[in-house]
MDAnalysis code that builds the backbone (N, CA, C; Angstrom):
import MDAnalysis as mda
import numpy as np

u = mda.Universe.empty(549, n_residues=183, atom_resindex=np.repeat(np.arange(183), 3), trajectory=True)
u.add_TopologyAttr("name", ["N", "CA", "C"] * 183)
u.add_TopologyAttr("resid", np.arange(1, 184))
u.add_TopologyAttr("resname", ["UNK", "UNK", "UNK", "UNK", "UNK", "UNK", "UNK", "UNK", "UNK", "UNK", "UNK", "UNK", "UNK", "UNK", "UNK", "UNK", "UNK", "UNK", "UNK", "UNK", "UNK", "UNK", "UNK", "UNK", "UNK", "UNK", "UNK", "UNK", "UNK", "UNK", "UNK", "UNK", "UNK", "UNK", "UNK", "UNK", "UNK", "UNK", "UNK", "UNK", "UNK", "UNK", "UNK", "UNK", "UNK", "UNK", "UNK", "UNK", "UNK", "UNK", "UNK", "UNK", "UNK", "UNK", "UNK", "UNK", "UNK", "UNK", "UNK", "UNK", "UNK", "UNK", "UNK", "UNK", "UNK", "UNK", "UNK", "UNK", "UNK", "UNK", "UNK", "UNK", "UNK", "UNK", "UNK", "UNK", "UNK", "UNK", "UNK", "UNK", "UNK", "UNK", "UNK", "UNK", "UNK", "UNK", "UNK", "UNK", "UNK", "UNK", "UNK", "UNK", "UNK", "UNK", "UNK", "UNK", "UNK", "UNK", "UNK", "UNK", "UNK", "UNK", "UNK", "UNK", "UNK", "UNK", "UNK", "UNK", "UNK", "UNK", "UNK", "UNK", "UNK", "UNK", "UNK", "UNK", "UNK", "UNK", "UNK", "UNK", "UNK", "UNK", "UNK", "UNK", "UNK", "UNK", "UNK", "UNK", "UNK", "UNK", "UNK", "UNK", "UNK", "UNK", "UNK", "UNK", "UNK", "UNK", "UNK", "UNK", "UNK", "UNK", "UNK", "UNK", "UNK", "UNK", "UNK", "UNK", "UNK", "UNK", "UNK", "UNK", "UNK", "UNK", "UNK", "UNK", "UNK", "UNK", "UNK", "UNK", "UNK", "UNK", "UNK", "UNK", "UNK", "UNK", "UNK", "UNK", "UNK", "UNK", "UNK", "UNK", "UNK", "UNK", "UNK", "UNK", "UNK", "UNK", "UNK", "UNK", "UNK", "UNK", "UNK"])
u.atoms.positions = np.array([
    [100.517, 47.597, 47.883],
    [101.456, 48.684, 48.039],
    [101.494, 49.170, 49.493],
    [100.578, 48.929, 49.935],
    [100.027, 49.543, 51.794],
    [101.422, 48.700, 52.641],
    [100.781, 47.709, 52.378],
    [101.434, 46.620, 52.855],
    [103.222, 46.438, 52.772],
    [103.467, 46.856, 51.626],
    [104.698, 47.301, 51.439],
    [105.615, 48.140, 52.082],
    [104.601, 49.329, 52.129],
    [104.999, 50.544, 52.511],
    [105.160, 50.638, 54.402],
    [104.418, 49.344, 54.848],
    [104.297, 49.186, 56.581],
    [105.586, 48.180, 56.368],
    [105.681, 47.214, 55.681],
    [107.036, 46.400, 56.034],
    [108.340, 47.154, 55.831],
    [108.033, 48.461, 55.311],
    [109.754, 49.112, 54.745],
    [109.859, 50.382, 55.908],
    [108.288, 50.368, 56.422],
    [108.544, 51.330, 57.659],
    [109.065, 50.428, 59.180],
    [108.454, 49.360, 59.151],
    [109.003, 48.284, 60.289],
    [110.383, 48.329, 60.391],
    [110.760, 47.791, 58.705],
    [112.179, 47.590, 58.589],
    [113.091, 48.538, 58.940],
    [112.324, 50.139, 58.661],
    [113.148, 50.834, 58.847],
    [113.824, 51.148, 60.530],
    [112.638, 50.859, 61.241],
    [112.922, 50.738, 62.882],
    [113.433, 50.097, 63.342],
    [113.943, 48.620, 62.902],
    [114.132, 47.440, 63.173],
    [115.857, 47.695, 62.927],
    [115.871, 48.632, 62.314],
    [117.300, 49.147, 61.641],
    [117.915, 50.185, 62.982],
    [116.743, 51.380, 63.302],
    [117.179, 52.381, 63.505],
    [116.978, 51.823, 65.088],
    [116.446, 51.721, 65.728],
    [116.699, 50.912, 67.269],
    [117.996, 50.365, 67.339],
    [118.916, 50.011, 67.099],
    [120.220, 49.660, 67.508],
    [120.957, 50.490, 67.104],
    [120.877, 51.126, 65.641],
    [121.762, 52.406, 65.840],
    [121.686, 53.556, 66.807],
    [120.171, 53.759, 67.175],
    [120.147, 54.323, 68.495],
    [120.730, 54.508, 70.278],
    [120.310, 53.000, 70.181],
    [120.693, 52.740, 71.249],
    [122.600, 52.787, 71.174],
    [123.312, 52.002, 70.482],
    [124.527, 51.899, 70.252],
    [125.289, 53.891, 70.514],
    [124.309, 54.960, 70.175],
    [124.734, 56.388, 70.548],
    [124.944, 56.553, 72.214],
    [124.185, 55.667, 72.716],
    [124.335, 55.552, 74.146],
    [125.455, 54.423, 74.809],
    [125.702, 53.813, 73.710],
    [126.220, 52.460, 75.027],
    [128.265, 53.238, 75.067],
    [128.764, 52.607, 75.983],
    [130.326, 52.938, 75.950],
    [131.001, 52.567, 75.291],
    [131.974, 53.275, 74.485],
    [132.971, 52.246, 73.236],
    [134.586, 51.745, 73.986],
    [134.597, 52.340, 74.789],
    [135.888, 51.847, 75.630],
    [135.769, 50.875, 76.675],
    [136.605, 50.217, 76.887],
    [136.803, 49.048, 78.206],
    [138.546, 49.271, 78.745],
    [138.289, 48.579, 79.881],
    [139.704, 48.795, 80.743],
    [139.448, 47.960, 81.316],
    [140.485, 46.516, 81.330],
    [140.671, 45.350, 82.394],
    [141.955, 44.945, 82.728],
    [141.845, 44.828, 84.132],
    [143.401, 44.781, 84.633],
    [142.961, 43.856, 85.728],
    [144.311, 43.381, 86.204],
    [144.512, 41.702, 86.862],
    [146.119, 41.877, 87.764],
    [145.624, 41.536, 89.127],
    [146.966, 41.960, 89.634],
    [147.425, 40.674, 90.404],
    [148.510, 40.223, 90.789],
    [148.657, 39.145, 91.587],
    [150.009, 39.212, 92.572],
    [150.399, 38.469, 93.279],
    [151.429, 39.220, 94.847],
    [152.306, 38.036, 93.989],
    [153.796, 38.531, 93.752],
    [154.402, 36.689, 93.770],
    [155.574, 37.034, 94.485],
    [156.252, 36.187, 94.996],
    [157.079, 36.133, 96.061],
    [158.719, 35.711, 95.210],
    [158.913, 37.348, 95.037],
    [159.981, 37.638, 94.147],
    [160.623, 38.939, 94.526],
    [161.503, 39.026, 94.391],
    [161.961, 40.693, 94.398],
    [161.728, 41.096, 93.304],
    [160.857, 42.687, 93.321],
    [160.629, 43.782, 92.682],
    [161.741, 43.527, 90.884],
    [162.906, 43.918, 91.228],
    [163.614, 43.703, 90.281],
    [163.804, 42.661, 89.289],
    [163.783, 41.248, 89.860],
    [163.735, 39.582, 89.468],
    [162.302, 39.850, 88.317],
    [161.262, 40.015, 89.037],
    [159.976, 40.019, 88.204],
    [159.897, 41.049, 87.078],
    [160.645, 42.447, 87.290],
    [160.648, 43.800, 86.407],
    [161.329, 42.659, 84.946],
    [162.916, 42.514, 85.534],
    [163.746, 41.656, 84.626],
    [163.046, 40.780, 83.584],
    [161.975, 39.914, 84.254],
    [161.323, 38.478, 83.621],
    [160.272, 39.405, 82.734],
    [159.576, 40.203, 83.189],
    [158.522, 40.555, 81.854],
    [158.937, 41.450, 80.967],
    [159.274, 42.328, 81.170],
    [159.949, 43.110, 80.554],
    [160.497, 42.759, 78.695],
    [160.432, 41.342, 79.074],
    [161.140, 40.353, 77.848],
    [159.877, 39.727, 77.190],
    [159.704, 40.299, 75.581],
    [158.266, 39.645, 75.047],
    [158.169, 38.279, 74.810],
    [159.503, 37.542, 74.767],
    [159.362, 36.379, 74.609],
    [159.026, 35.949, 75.253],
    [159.451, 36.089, 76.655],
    [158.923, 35.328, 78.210],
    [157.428, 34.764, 78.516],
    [156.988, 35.921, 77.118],
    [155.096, 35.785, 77.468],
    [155.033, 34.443, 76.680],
    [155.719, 34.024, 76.183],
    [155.571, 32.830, 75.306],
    [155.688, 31.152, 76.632],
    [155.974, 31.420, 78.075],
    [155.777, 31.235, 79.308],
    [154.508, 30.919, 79.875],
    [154.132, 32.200, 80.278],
    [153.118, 32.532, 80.659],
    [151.815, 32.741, 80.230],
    [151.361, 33.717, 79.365],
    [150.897, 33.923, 78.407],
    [149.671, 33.068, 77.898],
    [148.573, 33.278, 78.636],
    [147.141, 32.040, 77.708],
    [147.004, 32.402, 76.223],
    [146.927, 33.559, 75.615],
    [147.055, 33.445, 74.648],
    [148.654, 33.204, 73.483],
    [149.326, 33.172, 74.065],
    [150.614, 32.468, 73.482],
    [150.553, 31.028, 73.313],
    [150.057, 30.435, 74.596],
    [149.995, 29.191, 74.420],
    [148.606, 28.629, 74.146],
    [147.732, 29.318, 73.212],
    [146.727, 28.502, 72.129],
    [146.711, 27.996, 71.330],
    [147.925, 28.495, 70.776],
    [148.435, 27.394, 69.395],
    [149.667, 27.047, 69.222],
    [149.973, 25.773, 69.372],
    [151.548, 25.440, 69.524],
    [152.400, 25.548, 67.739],
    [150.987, 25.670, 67.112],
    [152.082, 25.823, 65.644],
    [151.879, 27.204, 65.227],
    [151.852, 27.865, 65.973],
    [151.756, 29.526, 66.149],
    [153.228, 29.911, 65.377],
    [152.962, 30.417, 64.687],
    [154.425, 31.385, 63.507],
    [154.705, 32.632, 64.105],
    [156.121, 32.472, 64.765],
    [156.771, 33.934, 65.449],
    [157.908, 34.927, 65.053],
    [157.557, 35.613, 64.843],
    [158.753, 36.388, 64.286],
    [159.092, 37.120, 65.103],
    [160.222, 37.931, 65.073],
    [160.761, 39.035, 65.892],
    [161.523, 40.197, 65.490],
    [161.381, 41.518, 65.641],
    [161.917, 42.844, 65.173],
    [162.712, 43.412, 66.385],
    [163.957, 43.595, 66.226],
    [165.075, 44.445, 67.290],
    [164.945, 43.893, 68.624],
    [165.427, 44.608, 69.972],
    [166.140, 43.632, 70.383],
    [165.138, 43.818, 71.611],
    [165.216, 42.279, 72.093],
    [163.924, 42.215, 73.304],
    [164.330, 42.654, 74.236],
    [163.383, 43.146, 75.330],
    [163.480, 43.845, 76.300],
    [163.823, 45.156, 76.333],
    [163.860, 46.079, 75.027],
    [164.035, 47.640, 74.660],
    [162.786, 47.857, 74.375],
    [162.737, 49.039, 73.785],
    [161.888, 50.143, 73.752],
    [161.386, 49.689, 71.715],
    [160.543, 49.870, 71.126],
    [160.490, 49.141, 69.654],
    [160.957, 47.924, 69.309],
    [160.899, 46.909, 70.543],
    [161.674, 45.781, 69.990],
    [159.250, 44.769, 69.705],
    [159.577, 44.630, 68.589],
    [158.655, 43.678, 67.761],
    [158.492, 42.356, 68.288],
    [157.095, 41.573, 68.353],
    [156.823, 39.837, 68.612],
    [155.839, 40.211, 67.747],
    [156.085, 39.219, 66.663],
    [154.957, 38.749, 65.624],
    [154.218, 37.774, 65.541],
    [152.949, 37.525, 65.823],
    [152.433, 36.176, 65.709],
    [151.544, 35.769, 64.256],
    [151.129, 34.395, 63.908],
    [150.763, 34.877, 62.647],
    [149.847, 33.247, 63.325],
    [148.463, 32.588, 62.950],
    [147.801, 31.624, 63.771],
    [146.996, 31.539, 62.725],
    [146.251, 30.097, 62.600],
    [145.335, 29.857, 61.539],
    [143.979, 29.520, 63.107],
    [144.133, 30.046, 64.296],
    [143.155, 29.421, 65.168],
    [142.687, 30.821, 65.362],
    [140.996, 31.125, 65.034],
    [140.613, 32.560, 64.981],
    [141.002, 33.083, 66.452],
    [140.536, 32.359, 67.419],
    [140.943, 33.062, 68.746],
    [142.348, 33.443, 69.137],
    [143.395, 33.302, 68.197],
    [144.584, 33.615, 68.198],
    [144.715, 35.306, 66.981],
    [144.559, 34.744, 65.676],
    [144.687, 35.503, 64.982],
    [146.137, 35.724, 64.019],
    [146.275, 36.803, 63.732],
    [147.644, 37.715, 63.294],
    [147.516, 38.652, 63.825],
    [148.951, 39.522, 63.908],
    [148.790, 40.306, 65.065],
    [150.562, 40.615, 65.244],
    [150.816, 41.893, 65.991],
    [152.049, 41.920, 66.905],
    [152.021, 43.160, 68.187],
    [153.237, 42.829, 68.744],
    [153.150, 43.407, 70.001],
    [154.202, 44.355, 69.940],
    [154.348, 45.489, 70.361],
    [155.769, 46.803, 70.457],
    [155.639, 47.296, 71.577],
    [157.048, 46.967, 72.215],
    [157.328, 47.911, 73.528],
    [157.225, 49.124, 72.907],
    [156.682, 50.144, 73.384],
    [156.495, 51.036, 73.295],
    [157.266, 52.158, 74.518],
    [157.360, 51.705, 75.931],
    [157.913, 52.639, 76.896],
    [158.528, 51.590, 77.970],
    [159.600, 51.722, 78.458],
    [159.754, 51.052, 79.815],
    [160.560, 52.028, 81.019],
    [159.432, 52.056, 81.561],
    [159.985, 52.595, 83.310],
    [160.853, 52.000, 83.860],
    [162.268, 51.495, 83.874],
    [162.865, 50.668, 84.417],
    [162.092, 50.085, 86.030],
    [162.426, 49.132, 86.088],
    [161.778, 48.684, 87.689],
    [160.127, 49.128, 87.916],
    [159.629, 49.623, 87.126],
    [158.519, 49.849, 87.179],
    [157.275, 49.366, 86.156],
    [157.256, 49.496, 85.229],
    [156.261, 49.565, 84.090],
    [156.906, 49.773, 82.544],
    [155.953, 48.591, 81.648],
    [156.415, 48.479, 80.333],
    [154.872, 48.323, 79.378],
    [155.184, 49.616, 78.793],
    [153.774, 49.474, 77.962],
    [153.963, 49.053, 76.626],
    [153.021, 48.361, 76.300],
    [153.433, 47.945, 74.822],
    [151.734, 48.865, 74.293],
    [152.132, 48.173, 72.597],
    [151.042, 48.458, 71.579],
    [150.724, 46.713, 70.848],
    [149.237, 46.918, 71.194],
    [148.957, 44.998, 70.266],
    [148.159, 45.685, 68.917],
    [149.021, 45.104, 67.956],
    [148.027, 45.375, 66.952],
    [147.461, 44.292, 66.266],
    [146.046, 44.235, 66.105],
    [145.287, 43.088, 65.582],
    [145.296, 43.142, 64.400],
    [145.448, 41.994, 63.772],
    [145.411, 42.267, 62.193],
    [144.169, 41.028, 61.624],
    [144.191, 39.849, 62.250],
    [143.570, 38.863, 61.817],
    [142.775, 38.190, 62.774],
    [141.678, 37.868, 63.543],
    [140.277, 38.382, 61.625],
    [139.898, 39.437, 62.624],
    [140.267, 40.816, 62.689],
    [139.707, 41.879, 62.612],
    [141.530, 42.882, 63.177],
    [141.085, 44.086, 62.901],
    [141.787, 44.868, 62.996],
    [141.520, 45.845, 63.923],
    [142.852, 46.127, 64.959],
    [142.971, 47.085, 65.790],
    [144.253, 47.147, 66.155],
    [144.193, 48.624, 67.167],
    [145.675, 48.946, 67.674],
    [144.955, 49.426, 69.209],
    [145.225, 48.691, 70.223],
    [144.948, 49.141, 71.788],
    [146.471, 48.854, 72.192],
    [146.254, 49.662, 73.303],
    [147.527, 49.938, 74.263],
    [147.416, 48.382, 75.324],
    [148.036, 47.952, 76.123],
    [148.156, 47.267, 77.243],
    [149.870, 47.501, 77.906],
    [149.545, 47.577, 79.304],
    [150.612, 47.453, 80.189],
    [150.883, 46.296, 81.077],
    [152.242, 45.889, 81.497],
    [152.461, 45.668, 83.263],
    [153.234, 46.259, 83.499],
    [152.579, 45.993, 84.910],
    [153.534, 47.029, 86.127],
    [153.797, 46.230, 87.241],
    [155.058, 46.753, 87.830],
    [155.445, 45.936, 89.107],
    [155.728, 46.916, 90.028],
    [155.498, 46.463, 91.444],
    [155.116, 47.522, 92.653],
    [155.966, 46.413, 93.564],
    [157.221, 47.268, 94.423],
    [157.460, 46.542, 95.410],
    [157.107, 46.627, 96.463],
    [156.396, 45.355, 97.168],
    [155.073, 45.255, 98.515],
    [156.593, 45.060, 99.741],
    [157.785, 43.811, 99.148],
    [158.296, 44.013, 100.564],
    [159.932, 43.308, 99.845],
    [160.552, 42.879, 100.699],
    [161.796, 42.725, 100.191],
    [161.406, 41.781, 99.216],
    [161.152, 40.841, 99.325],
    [160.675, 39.549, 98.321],
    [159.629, 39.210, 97.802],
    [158.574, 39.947, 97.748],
    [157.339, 40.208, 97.192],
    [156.796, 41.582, 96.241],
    [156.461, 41.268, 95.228],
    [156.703, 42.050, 93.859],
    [155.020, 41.864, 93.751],
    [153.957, 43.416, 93.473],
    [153.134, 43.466, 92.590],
    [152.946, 43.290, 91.687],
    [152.482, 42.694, 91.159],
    [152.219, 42.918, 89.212],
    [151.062, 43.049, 88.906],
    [150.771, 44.222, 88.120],
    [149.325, 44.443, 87.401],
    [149.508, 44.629, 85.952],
    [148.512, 43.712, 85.132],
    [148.947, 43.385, 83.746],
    [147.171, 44.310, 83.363],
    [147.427, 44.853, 82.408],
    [146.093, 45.878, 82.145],
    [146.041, 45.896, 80.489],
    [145.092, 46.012, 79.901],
    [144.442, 45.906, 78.667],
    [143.659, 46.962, 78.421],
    [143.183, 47.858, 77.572],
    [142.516, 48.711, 76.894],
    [141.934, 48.438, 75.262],
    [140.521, 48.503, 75.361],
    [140.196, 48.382, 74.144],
    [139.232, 49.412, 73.365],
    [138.725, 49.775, 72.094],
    [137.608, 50.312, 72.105],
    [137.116, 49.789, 70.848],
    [135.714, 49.799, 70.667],
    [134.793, 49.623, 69.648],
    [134.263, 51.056, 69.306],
    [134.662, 51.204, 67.888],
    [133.842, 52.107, 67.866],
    [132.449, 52.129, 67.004],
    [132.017, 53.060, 67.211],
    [130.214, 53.296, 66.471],
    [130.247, 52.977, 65.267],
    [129.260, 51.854, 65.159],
    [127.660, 51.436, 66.059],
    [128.669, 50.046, 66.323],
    [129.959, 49.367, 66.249],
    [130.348, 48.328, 66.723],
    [130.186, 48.137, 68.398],
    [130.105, 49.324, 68.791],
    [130.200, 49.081, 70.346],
    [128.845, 48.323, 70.998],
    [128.014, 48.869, 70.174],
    [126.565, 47.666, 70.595],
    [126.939, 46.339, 71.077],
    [128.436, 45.644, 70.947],
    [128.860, 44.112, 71.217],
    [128.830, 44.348, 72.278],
    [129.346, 45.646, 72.756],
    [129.486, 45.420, 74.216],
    [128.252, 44.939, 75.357],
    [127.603, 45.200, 74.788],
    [126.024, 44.767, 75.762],
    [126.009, 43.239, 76.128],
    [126.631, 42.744, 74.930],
    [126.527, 41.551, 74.562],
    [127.817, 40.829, 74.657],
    [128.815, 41.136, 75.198],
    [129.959, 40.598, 75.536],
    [130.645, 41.521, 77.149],
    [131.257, 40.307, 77.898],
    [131.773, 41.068, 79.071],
    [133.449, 40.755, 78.695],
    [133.348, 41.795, 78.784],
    [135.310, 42.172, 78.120],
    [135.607, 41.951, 79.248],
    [135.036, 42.496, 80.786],
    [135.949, 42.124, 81.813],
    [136.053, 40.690, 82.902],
    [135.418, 40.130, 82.267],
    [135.579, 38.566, 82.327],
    [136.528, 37.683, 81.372],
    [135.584, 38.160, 80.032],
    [136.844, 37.297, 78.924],
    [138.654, 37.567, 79.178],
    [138.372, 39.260, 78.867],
    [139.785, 39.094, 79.053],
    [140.735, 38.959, 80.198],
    [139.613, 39.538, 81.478],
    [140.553, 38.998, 82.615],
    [140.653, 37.962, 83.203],
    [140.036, 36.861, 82.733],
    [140.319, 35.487, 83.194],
    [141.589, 34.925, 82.519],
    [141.698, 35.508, 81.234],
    [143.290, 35.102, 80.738],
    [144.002, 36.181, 81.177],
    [144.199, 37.327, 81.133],
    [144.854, 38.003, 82.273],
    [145.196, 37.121, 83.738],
    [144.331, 36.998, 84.197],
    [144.458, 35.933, 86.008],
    [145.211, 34.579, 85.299],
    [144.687, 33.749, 84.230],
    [145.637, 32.833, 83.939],
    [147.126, 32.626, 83.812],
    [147.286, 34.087, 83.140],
    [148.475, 34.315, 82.576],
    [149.251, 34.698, 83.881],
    [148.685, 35.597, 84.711],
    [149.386, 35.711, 86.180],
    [149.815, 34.999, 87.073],
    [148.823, 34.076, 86.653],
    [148.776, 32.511, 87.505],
    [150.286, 31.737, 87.077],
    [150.239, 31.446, 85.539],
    [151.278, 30.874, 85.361],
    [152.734, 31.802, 85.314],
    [152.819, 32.918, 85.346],
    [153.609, 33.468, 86.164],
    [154.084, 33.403, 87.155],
    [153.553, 33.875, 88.240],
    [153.481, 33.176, 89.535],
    [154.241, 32.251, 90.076],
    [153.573, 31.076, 88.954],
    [154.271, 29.907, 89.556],
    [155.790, 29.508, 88.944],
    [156.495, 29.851, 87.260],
    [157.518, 30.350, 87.110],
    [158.359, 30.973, 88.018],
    [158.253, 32.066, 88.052],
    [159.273, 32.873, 89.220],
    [159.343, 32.387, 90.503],
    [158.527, 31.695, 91.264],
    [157.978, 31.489, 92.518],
    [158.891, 29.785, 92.408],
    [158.718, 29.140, 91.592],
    [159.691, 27.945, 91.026],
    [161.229, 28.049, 91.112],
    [161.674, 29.436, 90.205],
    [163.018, 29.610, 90.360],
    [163.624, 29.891, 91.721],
    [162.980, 30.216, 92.466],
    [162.992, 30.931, 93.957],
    [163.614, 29.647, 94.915],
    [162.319, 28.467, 94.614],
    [162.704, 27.643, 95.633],
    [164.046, 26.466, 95.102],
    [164.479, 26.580, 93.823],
    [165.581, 25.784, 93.473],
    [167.060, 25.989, 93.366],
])
């Protein structure tokens, strides 16, 4: 019974050490990815602005080519819907809603995760004009875990994972617009 009573007290620590610690760690992340492309301000506002376009650019668009898409109202407005639906977990189910657009400036959407896990985070881009023919773009992501899920975070760098497909996705941007330019 001694013996019992020390393995259910172990256990019980073995439990309560990560719920602990997890009261301390951060449940939010913020990663953003910016790149110069040699476009006018407007040309680049025009091109993203449009959810399909990400179907372009986009590393996670292009993970699964038998990816199921649907679409709600009209692209490039304000509530216009991209539905994805993926049997590849790193894809998921899921959709995307403009939510606001700054003309010439910034378009925020809402991603909501549905498959295999569930959430609703915000992400933006924005475009900044540097000079007549050169256009900023910063594409930004927001996430949170909340308690005791955020403990992943110790154990995962959100601002690597996701901004290397962020930089990908910029990348192949980039070279799109930067393409139409010289033809």
């Amino acid at each position: 019974m001694k013996i019992f009573k020390k393995f259910l007290i172990g256990l019980a620590i073995l439990i309560a050490i990560p719920l602990i610690v997890a009261l301390f760690v951060k449940s939010n992340y913020d990663v953003q990815r910016e790149i110069l492309i040699d476009q006018p301000n407007q040309v680049v506002f025009d091109y993203v602005k449009y959810l399909k376009n990400q179907d372009h650019y986009s590393k996670w668009n292009q993970m699964d080519p038998d990816m199921k898409k649907s679409y709600r109202g009209t692209d490039g407005t304000v509530g216009f819907v991209s539905r994805w639906e993926s049997n590849n977990e790193d894809v998921g189910t899921g959709e995307q809603e403009i939510k606001k657009i700054t003309e010439g400036e910034r378009i925020d959407f809402e991603l909501r995760f549905i498959k295999p896990f569930e959430a609703t985070e915000p992400a933006f881009m924005k475009t900044e004009k540097v000079g007549e023919n050169q256009t900023k773009v910063v594409w930004g992501f927001s996430g949170h875990f909340a308690y005791p899920m955020n403990l992943m975070l110790l154990f995962m760098d959100m601002e690597e994972m996701i901004g290397n497909d962020l930089e990908t996705g910029l990348n192949n941007l980039k070279q799109i617009l930067e393409k139409e330019n010289k033809q």
